[in-house]
Steps between C-alpha positions, in 0.01 A plus 500: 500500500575157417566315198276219596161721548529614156732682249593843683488768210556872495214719394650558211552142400156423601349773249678384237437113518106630550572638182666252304144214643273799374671496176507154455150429610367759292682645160758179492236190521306707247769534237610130554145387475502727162842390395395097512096571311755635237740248490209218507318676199816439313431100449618187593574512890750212492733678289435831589801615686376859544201343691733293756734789545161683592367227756873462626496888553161447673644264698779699635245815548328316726778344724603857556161619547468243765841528686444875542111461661683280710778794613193723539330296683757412747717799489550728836555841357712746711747728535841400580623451857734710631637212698817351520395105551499327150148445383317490101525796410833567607873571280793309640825542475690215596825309480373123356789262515747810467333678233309812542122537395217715483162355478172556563331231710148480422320395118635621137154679462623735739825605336271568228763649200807509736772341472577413843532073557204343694503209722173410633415488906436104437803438287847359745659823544176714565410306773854467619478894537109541581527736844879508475694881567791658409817324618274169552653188317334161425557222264254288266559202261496532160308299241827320444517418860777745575483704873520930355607710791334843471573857621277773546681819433130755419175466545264749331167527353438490141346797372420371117 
């Protein structure tokens, strides 16, 4: 599973973005579509700052509702793979210019409510590591133009 086909998800993460876009769709457009008729009924739209903190709301509502039909859409839902070559979906532990890390390498939807750091597949060290194993090391340049060596000590699949 590749990054670039789609964001790869666990089950688990897939069911409960689906259920965040249901909620949206349904129960949360209606009570922001409630929430602005009530704040327009109140007067004077120009200085009605309930009424643009309602649109505004709207606003975001719908970015969200938007970015997640695009993970649906796109998303490759599997289980983890019990392999040992670096792919999205995969925790790293790694030595990054001398420092140990643990990360997952795939999308923050993913990690869901963990705490665990994320560095997306397309970002300079997730394609540095993309089919990289244990004991492999490779380099990339950072935003600041700066070469990071990188060690990978573990490769394992994350299990939410």
């Amino acid at each position: 599973m590749t990054e670039t086909t789609g964001t790869w998800l666990t089950q688990e993460a897939f069911d409960r973005l689906k259920a965040e876009y249901d909620h949206l769709v349904g129960e949360g457009r209606a009570a922001i579509a409630k929430e602005i008729d009530e704040r327009r009924q109140e007067g004077d739209l120009k200085e009605n700052g309930g009424y643009h903190a309602a649109r505004e709301e709207q606003a975001k509502q719908e970015a969200r509702i938007e970015q997640l039909r695009h993970i649906l859409e796109n998303a490759t839902v599997g289980e983890a793979n019990e392999t040992s070559s670096i792919t999205s979906g995969t925790v790293v532990t790694a030595e990054v210019a001398g420092r140990e890390m643990r990360f997952l390498v795939g999308s923050r939807e993913v990690a869901g409510g963990t705490d665990i750091d994320v560095f997306s597949a397309q970002s300079p060290l997730g394609e540095a590591l993309m089919g990289k194993t244990e004991g492999d090391s490779t380099s990339y340049t950072a935003p600041n133009g700066n070469d990071i060596t990188v060690k990978v000590i573990k490769v394992e699949p994350f299990n939410g």
